[in-house]
C-alpha positions in Angstrom: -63.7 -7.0 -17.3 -66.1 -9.8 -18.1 -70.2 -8.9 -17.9 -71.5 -11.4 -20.0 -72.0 -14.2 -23.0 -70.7 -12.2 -25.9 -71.7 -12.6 -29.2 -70.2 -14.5 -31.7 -68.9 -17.0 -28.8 -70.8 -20.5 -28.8 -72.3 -21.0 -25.8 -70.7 -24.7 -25.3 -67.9 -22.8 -24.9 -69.1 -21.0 -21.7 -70.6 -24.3 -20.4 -67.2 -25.9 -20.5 -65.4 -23.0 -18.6 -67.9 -23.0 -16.3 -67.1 -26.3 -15.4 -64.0 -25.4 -14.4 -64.3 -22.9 -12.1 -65.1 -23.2 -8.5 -68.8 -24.8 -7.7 -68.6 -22.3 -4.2 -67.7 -19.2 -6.1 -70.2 -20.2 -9.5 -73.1 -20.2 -7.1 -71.9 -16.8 -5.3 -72.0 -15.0 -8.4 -74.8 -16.5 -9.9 -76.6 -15.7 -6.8 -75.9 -12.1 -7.4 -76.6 -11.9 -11.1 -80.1 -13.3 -9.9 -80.0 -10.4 -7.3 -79.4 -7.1 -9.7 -80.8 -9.1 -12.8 -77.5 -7.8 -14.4 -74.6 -10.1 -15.7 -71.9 -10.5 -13.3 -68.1 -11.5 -13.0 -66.0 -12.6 -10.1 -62.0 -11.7 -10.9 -59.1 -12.2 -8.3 -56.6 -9.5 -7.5 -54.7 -10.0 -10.2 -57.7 -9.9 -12.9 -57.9 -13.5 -13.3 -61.2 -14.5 -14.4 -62.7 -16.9 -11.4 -66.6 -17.3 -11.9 -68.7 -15.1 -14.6 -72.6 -15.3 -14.3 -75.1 -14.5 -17.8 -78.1 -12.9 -17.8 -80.3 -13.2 -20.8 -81.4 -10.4 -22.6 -79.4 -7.7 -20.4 -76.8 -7.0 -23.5 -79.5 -6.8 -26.2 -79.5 -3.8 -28.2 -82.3 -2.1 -29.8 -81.4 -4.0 -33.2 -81.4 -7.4 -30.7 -78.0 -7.5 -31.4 -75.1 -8.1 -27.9 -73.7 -4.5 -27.1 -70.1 -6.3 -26.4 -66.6 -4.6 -25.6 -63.4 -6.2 -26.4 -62.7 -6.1 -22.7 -65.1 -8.4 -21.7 -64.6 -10.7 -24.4 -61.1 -11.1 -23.9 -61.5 -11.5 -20.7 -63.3 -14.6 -20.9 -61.8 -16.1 -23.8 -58.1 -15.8 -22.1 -59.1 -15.5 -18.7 -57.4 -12.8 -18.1 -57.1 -8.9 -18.6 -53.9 -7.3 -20.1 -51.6 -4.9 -17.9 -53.1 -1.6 -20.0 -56.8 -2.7 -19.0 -56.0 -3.4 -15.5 -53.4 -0.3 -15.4 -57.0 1.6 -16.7 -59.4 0.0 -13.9 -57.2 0.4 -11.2 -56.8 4.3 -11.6 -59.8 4.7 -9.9 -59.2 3.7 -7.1 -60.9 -0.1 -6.5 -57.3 -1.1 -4.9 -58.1 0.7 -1.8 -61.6 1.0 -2.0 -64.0 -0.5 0.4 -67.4 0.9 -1.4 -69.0 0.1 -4.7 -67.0 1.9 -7.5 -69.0 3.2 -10.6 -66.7 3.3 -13.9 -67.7 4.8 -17.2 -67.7 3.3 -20.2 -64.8 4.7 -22.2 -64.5 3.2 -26.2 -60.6 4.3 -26.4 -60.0 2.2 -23.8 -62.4 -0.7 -25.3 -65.0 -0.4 -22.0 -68.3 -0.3 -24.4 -70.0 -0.3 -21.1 -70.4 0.7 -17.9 -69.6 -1.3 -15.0 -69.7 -0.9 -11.0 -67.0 -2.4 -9.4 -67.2 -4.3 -5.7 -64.3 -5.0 -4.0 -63.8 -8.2 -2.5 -61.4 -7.7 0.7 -60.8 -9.9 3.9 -58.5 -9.1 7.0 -58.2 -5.9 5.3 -56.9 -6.9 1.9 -58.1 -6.6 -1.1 -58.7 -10.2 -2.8 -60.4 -10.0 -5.7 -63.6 -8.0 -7.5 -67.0 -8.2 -8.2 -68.0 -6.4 -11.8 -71.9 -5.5 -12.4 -72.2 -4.2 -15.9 -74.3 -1.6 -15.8 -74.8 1.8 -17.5 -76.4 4.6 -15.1 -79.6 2.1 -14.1 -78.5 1.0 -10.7 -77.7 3.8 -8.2 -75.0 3.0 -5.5 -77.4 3.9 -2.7 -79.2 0.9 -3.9 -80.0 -1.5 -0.7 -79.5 -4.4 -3.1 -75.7 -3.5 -3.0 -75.5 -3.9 0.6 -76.6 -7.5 0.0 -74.0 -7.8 -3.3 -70.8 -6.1 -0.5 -72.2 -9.5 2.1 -72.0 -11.7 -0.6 -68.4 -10.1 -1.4 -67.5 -10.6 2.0 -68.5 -14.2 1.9 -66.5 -14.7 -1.4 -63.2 -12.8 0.3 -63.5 -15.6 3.2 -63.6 -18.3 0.7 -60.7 -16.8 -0.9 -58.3 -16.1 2.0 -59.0 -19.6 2.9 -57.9 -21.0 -0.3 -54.5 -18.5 -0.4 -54.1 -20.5 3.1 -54.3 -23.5 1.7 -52.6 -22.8 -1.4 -49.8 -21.8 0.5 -49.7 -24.5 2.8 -49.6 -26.8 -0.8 -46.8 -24.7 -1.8 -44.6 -25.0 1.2 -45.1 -29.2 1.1 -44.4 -29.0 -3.0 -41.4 -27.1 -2.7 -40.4 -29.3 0.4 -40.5 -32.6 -1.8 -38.9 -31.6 -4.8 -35.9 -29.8 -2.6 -35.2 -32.9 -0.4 -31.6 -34.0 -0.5 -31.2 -37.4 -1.8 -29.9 -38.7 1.2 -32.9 -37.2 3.3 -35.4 -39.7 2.1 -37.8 -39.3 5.3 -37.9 -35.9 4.3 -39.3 -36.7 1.2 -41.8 -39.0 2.5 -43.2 -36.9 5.0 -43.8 -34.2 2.3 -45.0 -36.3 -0.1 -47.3 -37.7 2.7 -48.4 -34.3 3.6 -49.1 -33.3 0.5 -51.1 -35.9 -0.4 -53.0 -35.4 2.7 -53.9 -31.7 1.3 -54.6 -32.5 -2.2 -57.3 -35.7 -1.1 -57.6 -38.3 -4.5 -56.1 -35.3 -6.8 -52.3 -36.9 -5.3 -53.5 -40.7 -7.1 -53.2 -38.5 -10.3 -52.7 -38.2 -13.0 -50.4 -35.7 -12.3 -47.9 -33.1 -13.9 -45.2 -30.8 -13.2 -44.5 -27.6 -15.5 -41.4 -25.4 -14.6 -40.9 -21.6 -15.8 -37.5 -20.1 -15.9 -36.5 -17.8 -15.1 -38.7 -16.7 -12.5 -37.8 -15.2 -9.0 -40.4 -14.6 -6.1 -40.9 -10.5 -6.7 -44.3 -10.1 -4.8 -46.2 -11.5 -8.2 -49.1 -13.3 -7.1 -48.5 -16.2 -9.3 -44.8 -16.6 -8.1 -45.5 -16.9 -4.6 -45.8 -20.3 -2.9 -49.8 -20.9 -3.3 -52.1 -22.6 -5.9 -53.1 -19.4 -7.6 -56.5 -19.5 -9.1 -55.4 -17.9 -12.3 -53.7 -21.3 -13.5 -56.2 -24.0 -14.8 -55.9 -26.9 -13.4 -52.6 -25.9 -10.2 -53.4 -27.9 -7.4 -49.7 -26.4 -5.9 -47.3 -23.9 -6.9 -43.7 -23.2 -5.7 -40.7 -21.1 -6.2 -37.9 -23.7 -5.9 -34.7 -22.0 -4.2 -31.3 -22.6 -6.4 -33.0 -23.3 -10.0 -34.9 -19.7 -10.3 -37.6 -21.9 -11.8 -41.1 -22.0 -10.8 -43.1 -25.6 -10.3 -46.7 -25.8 -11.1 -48.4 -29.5 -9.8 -51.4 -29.9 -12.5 -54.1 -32.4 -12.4 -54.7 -34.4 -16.0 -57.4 -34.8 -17.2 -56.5 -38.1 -18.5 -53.4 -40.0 -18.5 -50.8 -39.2 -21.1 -53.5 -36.3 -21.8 -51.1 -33.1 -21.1 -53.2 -30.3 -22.4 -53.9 -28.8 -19.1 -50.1 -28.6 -18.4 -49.5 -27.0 -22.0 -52.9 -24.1 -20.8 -51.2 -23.5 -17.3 -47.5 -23.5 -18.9 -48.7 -20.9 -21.7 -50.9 -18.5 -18.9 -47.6 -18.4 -16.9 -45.9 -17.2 -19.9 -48.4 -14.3 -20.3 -46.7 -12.7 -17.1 -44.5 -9.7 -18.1 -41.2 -11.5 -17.8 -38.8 -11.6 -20.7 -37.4 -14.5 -22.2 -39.0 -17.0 -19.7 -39.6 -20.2 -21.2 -41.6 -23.5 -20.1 -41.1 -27.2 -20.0 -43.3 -30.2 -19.0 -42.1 -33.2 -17.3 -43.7 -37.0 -18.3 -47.2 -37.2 -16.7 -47.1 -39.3 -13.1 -49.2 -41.3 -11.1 -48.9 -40.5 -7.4 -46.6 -38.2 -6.1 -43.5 -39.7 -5.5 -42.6 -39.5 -9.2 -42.8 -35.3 -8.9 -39.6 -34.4 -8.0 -38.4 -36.6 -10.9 -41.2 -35.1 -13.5 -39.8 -31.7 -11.8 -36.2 -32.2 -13.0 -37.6 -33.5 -16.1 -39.7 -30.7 -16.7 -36.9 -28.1 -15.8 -34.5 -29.7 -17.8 -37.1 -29.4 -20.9 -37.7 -25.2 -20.1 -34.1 -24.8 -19.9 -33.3 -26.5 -23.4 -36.5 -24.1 -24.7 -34.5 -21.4 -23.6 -31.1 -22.2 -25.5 -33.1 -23.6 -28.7 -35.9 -21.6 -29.9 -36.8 -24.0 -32.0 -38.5 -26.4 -29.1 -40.6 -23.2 -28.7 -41.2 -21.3 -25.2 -43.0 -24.3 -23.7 -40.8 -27.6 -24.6 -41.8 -31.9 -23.2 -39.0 -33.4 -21.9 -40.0 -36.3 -24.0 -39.1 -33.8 -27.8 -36.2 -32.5 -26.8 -33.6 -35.1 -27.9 -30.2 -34.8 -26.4 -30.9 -32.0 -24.2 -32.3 -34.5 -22.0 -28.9 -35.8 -21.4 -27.4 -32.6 -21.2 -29.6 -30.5 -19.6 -29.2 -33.2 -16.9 -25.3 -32.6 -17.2 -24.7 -29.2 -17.3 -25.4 -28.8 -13.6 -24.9 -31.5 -11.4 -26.3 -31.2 -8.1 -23.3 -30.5 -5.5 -20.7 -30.0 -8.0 -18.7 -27.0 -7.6 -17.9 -27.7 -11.4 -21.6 -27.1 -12.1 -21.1 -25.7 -16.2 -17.2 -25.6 -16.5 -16.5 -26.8 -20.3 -14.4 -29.5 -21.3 -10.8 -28.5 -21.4 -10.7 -28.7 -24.8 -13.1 -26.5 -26.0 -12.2 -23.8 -23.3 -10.1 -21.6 -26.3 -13.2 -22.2 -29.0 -15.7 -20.8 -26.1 -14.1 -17.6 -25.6 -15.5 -14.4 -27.2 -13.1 -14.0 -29.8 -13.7 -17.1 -31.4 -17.9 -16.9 -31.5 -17.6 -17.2 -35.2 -15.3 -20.6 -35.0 -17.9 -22.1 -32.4 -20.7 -21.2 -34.8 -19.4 -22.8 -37.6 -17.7 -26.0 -35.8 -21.6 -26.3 -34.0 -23.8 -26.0 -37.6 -20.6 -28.6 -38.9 -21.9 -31.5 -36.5 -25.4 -30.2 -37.0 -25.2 -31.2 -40.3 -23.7 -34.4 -39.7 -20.2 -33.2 -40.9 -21.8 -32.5 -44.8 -19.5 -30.0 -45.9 -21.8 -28.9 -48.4 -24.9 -28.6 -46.4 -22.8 -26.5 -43.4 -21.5 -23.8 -46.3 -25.1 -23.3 -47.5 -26.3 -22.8 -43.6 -23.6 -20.8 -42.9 -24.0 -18.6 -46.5 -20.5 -19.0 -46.7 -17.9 -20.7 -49.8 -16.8 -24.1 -48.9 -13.0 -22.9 -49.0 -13.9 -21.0 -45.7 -15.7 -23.3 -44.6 -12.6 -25.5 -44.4 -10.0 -23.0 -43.2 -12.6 -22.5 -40.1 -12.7 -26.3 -39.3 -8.9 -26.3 -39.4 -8.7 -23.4 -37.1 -11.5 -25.4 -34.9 -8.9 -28.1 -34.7 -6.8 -26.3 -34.0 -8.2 -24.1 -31.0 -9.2 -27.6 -29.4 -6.9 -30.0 -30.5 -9.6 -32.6 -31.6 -9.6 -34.0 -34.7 -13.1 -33.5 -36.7 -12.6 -36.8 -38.8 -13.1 -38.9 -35.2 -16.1 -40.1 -34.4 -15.3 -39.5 -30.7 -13.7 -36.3 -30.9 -16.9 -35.1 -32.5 -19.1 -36.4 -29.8 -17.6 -34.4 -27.7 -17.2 -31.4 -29.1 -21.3 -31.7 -30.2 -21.9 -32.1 -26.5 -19.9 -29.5 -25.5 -21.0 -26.8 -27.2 -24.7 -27.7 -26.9 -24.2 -27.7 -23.4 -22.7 -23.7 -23.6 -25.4 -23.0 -25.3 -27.8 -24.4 -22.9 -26.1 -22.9 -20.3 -26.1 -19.6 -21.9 -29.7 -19.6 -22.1 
């Protein structure tokens, strides 16, 4: 959990990530490191880092040196704690705990320092935490708690009030980008909704991120709100029928898509294998998300069948696959990623090694030479493959057209298979 500025970190690089956090919540937990007169940190339910308070002079050592733990610095360099660490806090008990919780420092599990925990509930539920670093010095019987657990409160209303609204965001995002084409009031009256929530954040600049896969599982970050832990979400959906997830982010700048590429690569950090990301082209307004959305889907989809885009791809760097991620599964056809007739045989499992070859052929532009060194194979083999390719499809390798469409078809397997 975060306590503190920790050493070795330039301070500019707090003052920027203070900027981003929420003004209301900043001045909550600055309020209550002014309290105790011990650094404090406000985390949502999921560990995200929300709002972190210093307090000179608290860490120094004997030597003058910052007693820090790799916890805490983690935790504010990535905003975020890993499953183990969370796994390690929650075992005693803070989930269901409506009291102060003291934890002990423990080095094995890289908690240099103690901390007391303060849950931050409303209606019930658990929203988020308060962390006090401390080592012994404050009792829980302390009255200055009580006033740390009304603070909490306040925070826990300010929080259930942004899940509202999050979720509200979420519904109306989800709303425009799943309007059918011939339901354009539909559209409009999301889009006017939306930008009705959002205020002068829906002028833009604006853009849209997708994840796949990712299905709503109870994961905070899946479910239909703007979830605090992604800089820079002003609305977050699951969108039924692409098992992708849409993240709205404000730019800082148009054309400027570094917040996209920070909230795309937090998402990633969720425990879910082989998801990839995409980016759409930045917007102004809203009415050019839903197309940024299939732009951006379309970009984490071709991530997923070419590693070499990396796991968060822009639509505008991924060449063809903008064609044929586009292609592969046309909206309403009950033919959604059927292969050319031609290529049927050469996609079937016996014949993986035929495909391979015939793809890294037209990869390489048809050089002979080139394809047997990629493959590691003699060019003798390499031949008798292409004839068998020929065969299996009928196409003829030597026309232009023929080619084409054997490129494009096995591309698209592939980006289907991913």
């Amino acid at each position: 959990m975060t306590m503190a500025v920790s050493a070795g970190v330039p301070r500019a690089v707090y003052g920027r990530r203070r900027k981003a956090v929420r003004e209301d919540y900043q001045v909550l937990i600055d309020e209550v490191t002014a309290l105790l007169g011990t650094p404090a940190t406000l985390e949502n339910r999921d560990f995200g880092l929300i709002a972190f308070g210093a307090h000179e002079g608290e860490d120094d050592g004997e030597d003058g040196a910052l007693l820090m733990d790799p916890v805490r610095t983690r935790s504010i360099l990535r905003r975020r704690s890993t499953a183990r660490v969370r796994a390690w806090f929650e075992s005693f008990g803070i989930t269901r705990a409506v009291e102060p919780v003291r934890i002990p420092p423990d080095p094995s599990a890289g908690v240099l320092r103690g901390r007391i925990c303060v849950p931050v509930r409303h209606g019930g539920v658990v929203l988020g935490y308060i962390w006090l670093l401390d080592d012994g010095a404050l009792e829980l019987s302390d009255p200055r708690l009580a006033d740390v657990q009304a603070v909490a409160r306040r925070i826990g209303s300010l929080l259930a009030d942004e899940s509202r609204a999050g979720t509200r965001r979420g519904e109306l995002l989800c709303a425009l980008l799943t309007a059918a084409p011939g339901h354009r009031a539909a559209a409009e009256l999301a889009e006017a909704e939306l930008a009705g929530e959002l205020g002068p954040v829906a002028a833009g600049p604006l853009a849209v991120v997708a994840v796949v896969p990712w299905a709503e599982d109870g994961d905070a970050e899946g479910r239909s709100a703007a979830a605090p832990g992604i800089p820079g979400a002003v609305a977050v959906c699951a969108v039924p029928g692409t098992e992708g997830l849409a993240v709205l982010v404000r730019l800082r700048a148009p054309g400027g898509l570094d917040p996209a590429h920070t909230a795309a690569e937090r998402l990633l950090r969720s425990p879910r294998a082989g998801a990839t990301a995409g980016i759409g082209r930045p917007c102004t307004g809203l009415g050019g998300v839903p197309g940024a959305w299939r732009q951006a889907l379309a970009a984490a989809r071709a991530a997923r069948a070419e590693s070499r885009f990396g796991p968060v791809a822009r639509w505008d760097r991924i060449g063809p696959y903008r064609l044929l991620a586009l292609l592969a599964r046309p909206s309403g056809s009950s033919a959604a990623g059927a292969p050319d007739p031609s290529v049927r045989a050469l996609l079937e499992p016996g014949h993986r090694e035929m495909a391979r070859t015939a793809e890294a052929f037209l990869d390489c532009a048809g050089q002979a030479g080139r394809t047997a060194a990629l493959l590691g194979v003699h060019r003798q083999t390499l031949y008798y493959r292409l004839s068998r390719v020929e065969q299996l499809t009928g196409l003829d390798l030597d026309d232009g057209e023929d080619r084409l469409l054997l490129h494009m078809a096995l591309k698209t397997a592939r980006l289907l298979r991913g």
